[in-house]
C-alpha positions in Angstrom: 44.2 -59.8 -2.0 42.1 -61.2 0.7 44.1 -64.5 2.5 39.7 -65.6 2.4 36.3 -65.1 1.9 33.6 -65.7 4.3 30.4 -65.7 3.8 27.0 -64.2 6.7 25.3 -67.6 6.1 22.4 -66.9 8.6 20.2 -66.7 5.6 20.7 -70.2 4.7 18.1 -71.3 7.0 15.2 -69.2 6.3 12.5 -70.4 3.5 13.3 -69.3 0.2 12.4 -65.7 -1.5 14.0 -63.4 -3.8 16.9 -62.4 -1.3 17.3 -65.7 -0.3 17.7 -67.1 -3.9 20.0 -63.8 -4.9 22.3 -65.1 -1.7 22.3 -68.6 -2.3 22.7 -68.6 -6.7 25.6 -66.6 -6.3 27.1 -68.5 -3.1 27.0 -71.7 -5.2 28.7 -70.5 -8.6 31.3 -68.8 -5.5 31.8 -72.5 -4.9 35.3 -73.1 -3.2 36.1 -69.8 -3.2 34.6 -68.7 -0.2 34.0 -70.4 3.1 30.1 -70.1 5.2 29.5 -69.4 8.7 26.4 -70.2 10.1 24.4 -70.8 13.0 24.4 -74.2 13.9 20.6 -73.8 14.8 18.5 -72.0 13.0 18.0 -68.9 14.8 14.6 -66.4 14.5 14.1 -62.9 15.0 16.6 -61.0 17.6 18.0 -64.3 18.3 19.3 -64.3 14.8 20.3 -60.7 15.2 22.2 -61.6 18.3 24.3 -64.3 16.5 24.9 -62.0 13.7 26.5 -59.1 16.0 28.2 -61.2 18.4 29.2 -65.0 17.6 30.0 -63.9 13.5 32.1 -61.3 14.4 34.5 -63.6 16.6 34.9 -66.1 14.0 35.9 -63.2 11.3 39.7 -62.4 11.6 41.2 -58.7 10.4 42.4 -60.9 6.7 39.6 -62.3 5.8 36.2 -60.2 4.3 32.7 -61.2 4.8 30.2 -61.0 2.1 26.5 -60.6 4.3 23.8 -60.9 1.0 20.8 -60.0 2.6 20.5 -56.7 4.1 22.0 -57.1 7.3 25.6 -58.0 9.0 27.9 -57.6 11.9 28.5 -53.9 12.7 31.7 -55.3 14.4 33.3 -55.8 11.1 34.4 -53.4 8.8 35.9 -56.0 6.6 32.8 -56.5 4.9 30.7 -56.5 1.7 27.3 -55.8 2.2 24.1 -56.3 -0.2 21.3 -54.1 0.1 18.6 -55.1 -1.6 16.4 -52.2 -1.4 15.8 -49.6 1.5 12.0 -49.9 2.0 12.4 -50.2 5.6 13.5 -46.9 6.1 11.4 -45.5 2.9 7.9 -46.8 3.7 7.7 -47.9 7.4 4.0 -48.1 7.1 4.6 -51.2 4.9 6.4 -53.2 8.4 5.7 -53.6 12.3 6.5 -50.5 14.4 9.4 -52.7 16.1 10.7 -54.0 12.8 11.0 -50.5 11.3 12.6 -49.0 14.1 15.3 -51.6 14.0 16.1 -50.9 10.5 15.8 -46.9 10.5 18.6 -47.4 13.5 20.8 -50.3 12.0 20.8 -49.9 8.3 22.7 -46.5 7.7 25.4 -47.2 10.4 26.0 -50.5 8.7 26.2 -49.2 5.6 28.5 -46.4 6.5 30.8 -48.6 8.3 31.6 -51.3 6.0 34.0 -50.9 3.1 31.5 -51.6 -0.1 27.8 -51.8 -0.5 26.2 -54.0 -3.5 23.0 -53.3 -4.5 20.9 -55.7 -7.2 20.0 -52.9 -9.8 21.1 -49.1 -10.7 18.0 -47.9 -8.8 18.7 -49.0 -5.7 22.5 -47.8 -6.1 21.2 -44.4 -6.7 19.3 -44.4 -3.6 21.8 -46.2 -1.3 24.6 -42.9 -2.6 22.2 -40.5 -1.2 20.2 -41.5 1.3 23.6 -42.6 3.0 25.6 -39.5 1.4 28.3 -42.5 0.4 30.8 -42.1 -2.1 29.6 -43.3 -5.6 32.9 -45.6 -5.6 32.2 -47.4 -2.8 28.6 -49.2 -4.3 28.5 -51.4 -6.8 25.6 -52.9 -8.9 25.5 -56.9 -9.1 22.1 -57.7 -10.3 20.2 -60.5 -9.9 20.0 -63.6 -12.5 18.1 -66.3 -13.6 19.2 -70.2 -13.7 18.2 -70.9 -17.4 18.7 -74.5 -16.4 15.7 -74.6 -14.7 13.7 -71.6 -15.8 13.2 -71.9 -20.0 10.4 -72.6 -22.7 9.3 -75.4 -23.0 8.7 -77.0 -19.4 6.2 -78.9 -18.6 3.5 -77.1 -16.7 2.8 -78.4 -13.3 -0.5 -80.8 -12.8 -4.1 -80.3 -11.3 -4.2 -76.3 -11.9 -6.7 -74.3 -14.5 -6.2 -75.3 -18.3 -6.3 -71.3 -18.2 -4.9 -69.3 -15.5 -2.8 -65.6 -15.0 -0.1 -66.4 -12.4 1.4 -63.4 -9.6 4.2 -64.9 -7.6 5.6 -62.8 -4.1 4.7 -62.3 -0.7 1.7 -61.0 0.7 2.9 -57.8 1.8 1.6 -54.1 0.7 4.2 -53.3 -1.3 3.8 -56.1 -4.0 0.4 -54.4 -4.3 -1.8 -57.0 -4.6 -5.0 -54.7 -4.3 -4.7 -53.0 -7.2 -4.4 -57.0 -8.8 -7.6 -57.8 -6.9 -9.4 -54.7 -8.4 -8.0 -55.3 -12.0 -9.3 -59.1 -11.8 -12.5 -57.7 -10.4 -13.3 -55.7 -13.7 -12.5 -58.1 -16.2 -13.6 -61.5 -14.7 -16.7 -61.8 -15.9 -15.4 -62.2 -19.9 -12.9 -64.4 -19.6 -15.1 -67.7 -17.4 -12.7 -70.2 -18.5 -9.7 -68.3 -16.8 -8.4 -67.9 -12.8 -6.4 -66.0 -10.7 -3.3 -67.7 -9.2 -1.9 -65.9 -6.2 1.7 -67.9 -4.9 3.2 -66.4 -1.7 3.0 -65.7 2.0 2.9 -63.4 4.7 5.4 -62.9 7.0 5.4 -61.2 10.7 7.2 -58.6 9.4 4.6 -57.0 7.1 1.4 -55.4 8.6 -1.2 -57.3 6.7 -4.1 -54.9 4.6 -7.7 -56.7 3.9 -8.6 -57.9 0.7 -12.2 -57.7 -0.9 -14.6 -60.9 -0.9 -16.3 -62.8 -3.1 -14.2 -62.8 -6.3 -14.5 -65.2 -9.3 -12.1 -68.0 -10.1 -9.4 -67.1 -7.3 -6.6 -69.2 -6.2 -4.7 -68.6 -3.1 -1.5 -71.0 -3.7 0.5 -69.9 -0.4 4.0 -70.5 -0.7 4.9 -73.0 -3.0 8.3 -75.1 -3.5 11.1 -73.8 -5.1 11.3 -77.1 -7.1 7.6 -75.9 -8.8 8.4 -72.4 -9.6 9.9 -73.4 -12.8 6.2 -75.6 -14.0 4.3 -72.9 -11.9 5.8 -70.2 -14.3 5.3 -72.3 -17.9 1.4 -73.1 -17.0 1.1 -69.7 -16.9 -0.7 -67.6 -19.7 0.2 -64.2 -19.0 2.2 -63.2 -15.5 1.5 -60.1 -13.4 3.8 -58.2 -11.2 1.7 -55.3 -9.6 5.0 -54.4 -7.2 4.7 -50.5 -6.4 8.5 -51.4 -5.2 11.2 -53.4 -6.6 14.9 -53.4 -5.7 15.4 -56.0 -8.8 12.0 -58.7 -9.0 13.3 -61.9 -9.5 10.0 -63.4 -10.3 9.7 -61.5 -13.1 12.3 -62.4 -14.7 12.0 -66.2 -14.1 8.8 -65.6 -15.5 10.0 -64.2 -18.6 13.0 -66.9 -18.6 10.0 -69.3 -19.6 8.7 -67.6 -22.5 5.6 -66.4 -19.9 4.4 -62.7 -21.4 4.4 -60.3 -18.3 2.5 -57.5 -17.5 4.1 -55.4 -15.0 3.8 -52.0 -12.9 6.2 -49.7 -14.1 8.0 -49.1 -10.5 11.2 -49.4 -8.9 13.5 -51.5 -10.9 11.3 -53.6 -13.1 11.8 -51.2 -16.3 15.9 -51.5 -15.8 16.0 -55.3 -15.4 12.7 -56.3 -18.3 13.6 -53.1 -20.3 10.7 -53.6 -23.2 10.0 -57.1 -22.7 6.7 -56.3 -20.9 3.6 -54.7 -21.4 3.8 -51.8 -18.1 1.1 -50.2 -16.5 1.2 -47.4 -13.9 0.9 -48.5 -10.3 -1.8 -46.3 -9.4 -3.9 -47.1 -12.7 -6.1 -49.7 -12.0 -8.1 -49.1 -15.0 -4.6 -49.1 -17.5 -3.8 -52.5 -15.5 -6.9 -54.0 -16.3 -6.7 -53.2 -19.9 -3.6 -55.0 -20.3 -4.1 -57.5 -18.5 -6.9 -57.9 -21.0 -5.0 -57.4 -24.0 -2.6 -60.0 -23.3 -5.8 -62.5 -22.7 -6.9 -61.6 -25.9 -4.4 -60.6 -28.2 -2.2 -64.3 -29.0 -0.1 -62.1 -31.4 1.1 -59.9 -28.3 1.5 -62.3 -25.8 4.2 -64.5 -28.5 6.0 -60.8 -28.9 6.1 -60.6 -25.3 7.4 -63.8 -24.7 10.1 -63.8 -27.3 11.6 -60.1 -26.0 11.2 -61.9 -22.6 13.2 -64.9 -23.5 15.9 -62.7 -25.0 16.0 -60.3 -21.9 16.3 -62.4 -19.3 19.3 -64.2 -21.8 20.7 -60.7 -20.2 20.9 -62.3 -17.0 23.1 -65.2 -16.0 24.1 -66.1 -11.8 27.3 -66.7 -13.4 27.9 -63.0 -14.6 26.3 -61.9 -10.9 28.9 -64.3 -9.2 32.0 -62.9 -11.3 31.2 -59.5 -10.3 30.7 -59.8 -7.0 33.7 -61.9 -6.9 35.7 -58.6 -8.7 34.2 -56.9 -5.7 35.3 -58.6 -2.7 39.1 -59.0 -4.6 39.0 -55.6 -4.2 38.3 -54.9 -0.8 
C-alpha cells in the first residue's frame, strides 16, 4: 500500500464541465483519503502545462501515487493513475486548433504508456485506449461517471422566467456535440409545435475550431454557460432532453438529465448506449430526418415520454459517485 495519495488538482480552477465534475464528485467522496496539489494561481494554457510537468512533479515523492482526472499529468512521474476521458484529440483533430492537436497527438500516448494504470469513464473508451496505445488490458480500468441523486431527481422545481414548453441540450459548443444536426432537426419540426423552444446551455472554448450555424430559426434560446447550481432546475423544466453528441467518452449530461425523470433522445454514438442502455429513444448521428422524428414523438406521444422517464430514473439509479469513488480508490491501492 501507498504511504499517500495525491491528487493533479490543476483542474480545480477551471469552470465546471463534464471532466471537471467527474474529477471533483469523486475527489470529494475520496475525502481524507487523499491530499490535492494545486497551483496557488490559477494557471491557463502552457502556463498550466508548465506547472503540471515541472512544479507537481517535485512535490510528488517515489511513495506516494498521483491520481491526474482529467486527461493530462506529469510525465515525470510514473507513480501515477491517469483518467482519460476519451481520445478525440488524437481521433478527430479537425474538431481542435492545429496547436492544441499537435500537443496532444505528442503528449497523450507517452503519458499513457509511462504511467502505471489508465482509467477510462466507460468500456468504450477502455477498448480504444488498449489499442490505440497497444497497452496491456490489465493495466486500464473502467470507473464510470455518476450522478449525485441529491441534487439531480424528480420532482425539482423547474427554474423561473424560461418557456412553459421548452426541449433542453446541455454541452459545449464544439463540433463534436453536433449541434448542427440539432439545428436542422428543430428546423423541420418548428413550425407544429408554436408553443415550444429550443434551449441551447453551453460555451465555446479556444480549443475547439468553431463551425457556423444557420439563421433565422423559430423559438431559439442560446443559454451560454449556466451555473452548476441550475443544472439540476434547468434539467426538471425540461420536456424532453437531446444529446446529438457524434462522440461521447461517457455524457454526464445525459444522465443527469435522466436522473430527473427528463425523457432523452439521444444519438446512438460513442458511449451513450453503454451508460443509458434502453432508457432513451436513439437516433443515428447522421439521420437528421430519424432525429427529427423522435424528437417529435416524444413532443407528442405523453405515454412515451413517462416510459422514458421511468427507465431513465431507474438507469441512472445505476450510477452513484460513491460506487465511482470506491473503484477508483481499489485502483490506486493497487498501484
Amino acid at each position: 500500500m501507498v504511504n499517500e495519495v495525491l491528487v493533479n488538482g490543476r483542474f480545480l480552477a477551471r469552470r465546471v464541465t463534464g471532466v471537471e465534475r467527474y474529477g471533483r464528485e469523486i475527489l470529494s467522496r475520496l475525502e481524507s483519503r487523499a491530499r490535492v496539489i494545486q497551483p496557488r494561481r490559477q494557471l491557463r494554457g502552457m502556463r498550466g502545462h508548465a506547472w503540471e510537468q515541472f512544479v507537481l512533479p517535485s512535490k510528488v515523492s517515489s511513495i506516494n501515487i498521483l491520481w491526474s482526472p482529467a486527461n493530462t499529468g506529469p510525465l515525470a512521474v510514473r507513480n501515477q493513475v491517469l483518467t482519460l476521458h476519451d481520445l478525440s484529440p488524437l481521433e478527430h483533430s479537425e474538431w481542435y486548433t492545429d496547436t492544441f492537436g499537435r500537443w496532444y497527438r505528442f503528449f497523450m500516448p507517452r503519458l499513457a504508456k509511462r504511467v502505471r494504470h489508465v482509467v477510462t469513464p466507460s468500456e468504450y473508451i477502455r477498448q480504444k485506449v488498449i489499442k490505440r496505445f497497444s497497452l496491456p488490458a490489465g493495466k486500464v480500468t473502467v470507473v464510470p461517471g455518476g450522478v449525485d441523486r441529491d441534487r439531480f431527481h424528480h420532482g425539482l422545481a423547474p427554474l423561473t422566467n424560461l418557456p412553459d414548453r421548452y426541449i433542453l441540450s446541455v454541452g459545449s459548443i464544439q463540433p463534436r456535440k453536433h449541434h448542427s444536426i440539432l439545428l436542422q432537426a428543430w428546423i423541420a419540426i418548428q413550425s407544429n409545435y408554436p408553443d415550444v423552444w429550443l434551449l441551447i446551455a453551453g460555451t465555446t472554448d479556444p480549443v475547439f475550431r468553431q463551425g457556423s450555424f444557420p439563421g433565422g430559426i423559430d423559438r431559439l434560446r442560446w443559454l451560454g454557460y449556466v451555473p452548476d447550481a441550475d443544472l439540476p432546475g434547468l434539467y426538471a423544466g425540461a420536456e424532453v432532453f437531446v444529446f446529438p453528441s457524434e462522440e461521447e467518452g461517457f455524457g454526464l449530461p445525459l444522465l443527469e438529465a435522466m436522473a430527473c425523470g427528463t425523457p432523452a433522445v439521444a444519438a446512438r454514438a460513442g458511449a451513450l448506449p453503454e451508460v443509458a442502455g434502453d432508457a432513451v429513444l436513439w437516433f443515428d448521428p447522421a439521420d437528421t430526418d430519424a432525429f427529427a422524428e423522435n424528437l417529435a414523438r416524444c413532443l407528442d406521444e405523453a405515454e412515451l415520454r413517462q416510459d422514458l422517464s421511468r427507465k431513465g430514473l431507474a438507469r441512472a439509479n445505476a450510477f452513484p459517485w460513491e460506487r465511482s469513488a470506491g473503484l477508483l480508490w481499489e485502483v490506486l491501492q493497487k498501484c
